[in-house]
N, C-alpha and C positions, 0 to 999 in steps of 0.2 A: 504494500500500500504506500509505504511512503517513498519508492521507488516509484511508483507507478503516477504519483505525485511532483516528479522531480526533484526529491531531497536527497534523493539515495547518496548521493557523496558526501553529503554532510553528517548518513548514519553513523559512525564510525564505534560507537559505545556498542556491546553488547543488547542483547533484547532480555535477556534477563539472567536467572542464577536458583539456585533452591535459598531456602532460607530457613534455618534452623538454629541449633545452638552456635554456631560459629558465625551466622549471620550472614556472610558470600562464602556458599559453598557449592558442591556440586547438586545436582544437574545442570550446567553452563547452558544455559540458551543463547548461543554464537554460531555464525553461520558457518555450516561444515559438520556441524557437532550431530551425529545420527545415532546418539543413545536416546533410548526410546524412553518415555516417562512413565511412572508404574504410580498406581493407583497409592496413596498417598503420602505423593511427594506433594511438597508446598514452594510455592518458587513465586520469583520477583516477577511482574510484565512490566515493563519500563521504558519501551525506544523512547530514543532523544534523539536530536537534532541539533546541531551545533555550527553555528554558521563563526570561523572566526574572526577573532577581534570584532565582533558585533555582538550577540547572545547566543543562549543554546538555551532549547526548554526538552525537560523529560517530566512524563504523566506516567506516575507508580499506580499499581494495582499488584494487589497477591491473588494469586490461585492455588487452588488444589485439584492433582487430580483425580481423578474417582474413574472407577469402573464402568460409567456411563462419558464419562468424557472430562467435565471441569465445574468447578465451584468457586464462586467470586467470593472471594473475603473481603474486597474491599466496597466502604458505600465512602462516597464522596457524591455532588451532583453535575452530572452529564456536560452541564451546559459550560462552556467557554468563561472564565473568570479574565477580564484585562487590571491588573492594579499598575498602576499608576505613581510617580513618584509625588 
């Protein structure tokens, strides 16, 4: 998607990680990485985009996975926040 967008060269951060007692650990979500996820791992979803010497923004969510597919842990709301200085 955000390839498909025209950011892709600005992805450059991972899309996410497990997270657990050590807080970045494995399951690495990085492109290339073809271990498969097992029903409950807990992992980061986070692309960023990083344009430099201007900003970079990254939108966290945690999931888990489950035997049907995925489970959102995280609630925040949907909509687009701009703050301002």
């Amino acid at each position: 998607m955000i390839e498909e967008a025209g950011w892709g060269e600005f992805f450059t951060h991972r899309l996410g990680h497990g997270l657990g007692m050590d807080g970045h650990e494995p399951p690495y979500l990085v492109r290339g990485n073809k271990t498969p996820l097992s029903a409950g791992n807990v992992c980061t979803i986070e692309p960023g985009v990083y344009l430099p010497g201007r900003f970079g923004v990254r939108i966290e969510d945690d999931a888990a996975a489950t035997d049907g597919g995925n489970e959102t842990l995280s609630s925040r709301p949907a909509e687009l926040l701009v703050l301002t200085p």
